[in-house]
TIZAVO-378838 format. One record per residue (C-alpha): x, y, z; residue in one letter; residue number from 1. Coordinates in nm, 3 decimals. Layout:
% TIZAVO-378838
PT | xx | yy | zz | rest | nr
PT | X | Y | Z | A | NUM .
...
This chain:
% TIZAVO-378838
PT | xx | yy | zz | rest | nr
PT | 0.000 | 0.000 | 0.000 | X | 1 .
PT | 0.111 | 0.339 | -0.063 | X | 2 .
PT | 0.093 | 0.505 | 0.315 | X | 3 .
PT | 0.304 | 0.248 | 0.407 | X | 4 .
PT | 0.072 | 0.032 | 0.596 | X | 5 .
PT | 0.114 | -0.366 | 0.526 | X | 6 .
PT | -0.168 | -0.522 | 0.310 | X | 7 .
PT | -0.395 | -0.756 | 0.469 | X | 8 .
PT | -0.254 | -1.006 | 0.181 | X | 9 .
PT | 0.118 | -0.875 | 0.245 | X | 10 .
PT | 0.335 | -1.123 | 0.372 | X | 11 .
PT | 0.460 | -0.853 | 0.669 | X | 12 .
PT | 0.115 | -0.807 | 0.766 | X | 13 .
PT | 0.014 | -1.020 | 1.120 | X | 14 .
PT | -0.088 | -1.341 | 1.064 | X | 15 .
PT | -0.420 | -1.445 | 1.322 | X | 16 .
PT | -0.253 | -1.650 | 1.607 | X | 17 .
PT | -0.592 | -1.883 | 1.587 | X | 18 .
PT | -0.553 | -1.923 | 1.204 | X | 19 .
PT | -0.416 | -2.297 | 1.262 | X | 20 .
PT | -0.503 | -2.484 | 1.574 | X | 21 .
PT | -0.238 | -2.726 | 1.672 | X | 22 .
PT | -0.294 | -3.071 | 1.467 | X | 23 .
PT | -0.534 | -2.914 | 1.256 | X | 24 .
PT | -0.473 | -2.990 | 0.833 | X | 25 .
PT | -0.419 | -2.683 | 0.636 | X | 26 .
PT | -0.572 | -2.654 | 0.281 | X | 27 .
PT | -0.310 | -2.601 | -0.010 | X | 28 .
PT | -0.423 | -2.281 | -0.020 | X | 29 .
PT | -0.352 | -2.120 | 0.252 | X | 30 .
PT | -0.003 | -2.112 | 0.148 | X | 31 .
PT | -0.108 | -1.913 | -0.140 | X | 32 .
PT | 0.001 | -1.529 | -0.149 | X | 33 .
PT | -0.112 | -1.237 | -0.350 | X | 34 .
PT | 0.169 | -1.096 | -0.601 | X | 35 .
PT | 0.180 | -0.820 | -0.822 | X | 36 .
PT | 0.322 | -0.825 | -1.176 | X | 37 .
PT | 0.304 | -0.590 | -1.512 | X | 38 .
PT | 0.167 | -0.778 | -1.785 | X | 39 .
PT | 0.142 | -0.656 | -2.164 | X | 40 .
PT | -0.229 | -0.587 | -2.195 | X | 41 .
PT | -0.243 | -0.791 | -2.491 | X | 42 .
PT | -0.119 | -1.121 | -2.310 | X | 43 .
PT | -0.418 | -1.039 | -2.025 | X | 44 .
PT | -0.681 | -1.067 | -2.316 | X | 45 .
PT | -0.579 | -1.372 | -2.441 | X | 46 .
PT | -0.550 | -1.521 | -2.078 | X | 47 .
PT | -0.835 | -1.407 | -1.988 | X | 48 .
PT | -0.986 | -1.528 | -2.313 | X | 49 .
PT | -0.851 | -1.878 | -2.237 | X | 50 .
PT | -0.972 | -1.875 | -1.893 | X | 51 .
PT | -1.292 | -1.793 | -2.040 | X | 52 .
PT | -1.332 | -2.035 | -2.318 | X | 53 .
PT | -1.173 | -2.361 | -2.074 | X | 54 .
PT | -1.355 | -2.245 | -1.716 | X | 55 .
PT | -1.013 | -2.263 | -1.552 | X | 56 .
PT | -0.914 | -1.929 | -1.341 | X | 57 .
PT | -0.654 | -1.754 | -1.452 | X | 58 .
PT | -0.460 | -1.771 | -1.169 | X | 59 .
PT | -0.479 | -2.155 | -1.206 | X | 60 .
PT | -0.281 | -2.073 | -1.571 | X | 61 .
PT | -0.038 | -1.823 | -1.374 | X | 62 .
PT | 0.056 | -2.051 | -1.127 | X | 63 .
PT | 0.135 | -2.351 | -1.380 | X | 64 .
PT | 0.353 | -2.082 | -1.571 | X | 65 .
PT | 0.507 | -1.999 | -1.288 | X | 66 .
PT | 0.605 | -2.370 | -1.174 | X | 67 .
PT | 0.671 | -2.503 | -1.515 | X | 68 .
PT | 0.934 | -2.179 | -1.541 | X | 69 .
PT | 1.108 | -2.289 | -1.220 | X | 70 .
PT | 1.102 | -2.642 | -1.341 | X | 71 .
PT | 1.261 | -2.551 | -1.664 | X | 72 .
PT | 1.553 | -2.343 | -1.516 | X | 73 .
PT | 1.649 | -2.650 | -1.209 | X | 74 .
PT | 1.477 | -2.449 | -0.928 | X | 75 .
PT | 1.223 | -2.713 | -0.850 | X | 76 .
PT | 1.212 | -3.079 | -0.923 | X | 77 .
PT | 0.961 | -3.125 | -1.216 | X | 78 .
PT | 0.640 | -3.336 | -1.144 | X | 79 .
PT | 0.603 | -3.703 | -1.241 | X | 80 .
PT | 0.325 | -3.789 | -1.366 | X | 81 .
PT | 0.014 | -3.859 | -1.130 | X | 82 .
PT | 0.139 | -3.538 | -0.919 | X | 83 .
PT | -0.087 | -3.239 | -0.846 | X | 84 .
């Protein structure tokens, strides 16, 4: 945020103390966090285009792009098939 206060999404902001209770099974995503990135307008249409057209979120697409990327470049072991 610009005034310098933490985002409720931010990873500095405070995180509930009650958000996990001890033992308890946390969902896949609540390890997800909110990024920001610039992206040509013209690649957003045809995302959102393709999100449109297959019913799959875009942020679904982003996050594939994101993990096939670090897969590609040796940061992450790629998936074997039968993975999610």
């Amino acid at each position: 945020m610009q005034d310098g206060s933490a985002s409720p999404l931010s990873p500095d902001a405070p995180s509930s103390p009650s958000a996990v209770e001890p033992g308890e099974v946390r969902s896949p995503e609540a390890d997800i966090v909110s990024t920001h990135v610039l992206v040509p307008e013209e690649q957003v249409h045809k995302l959102r285009e393709l999100a449109r057209r297959t019913r799959i979120h875009q942020s679904e697409y982003l996050r594939e792009a994101v993990e096939d990327l670090l897969s590609k470049y040796g940061r992450i072991p790629a998936k074997t098939e039968g993975e999610s």
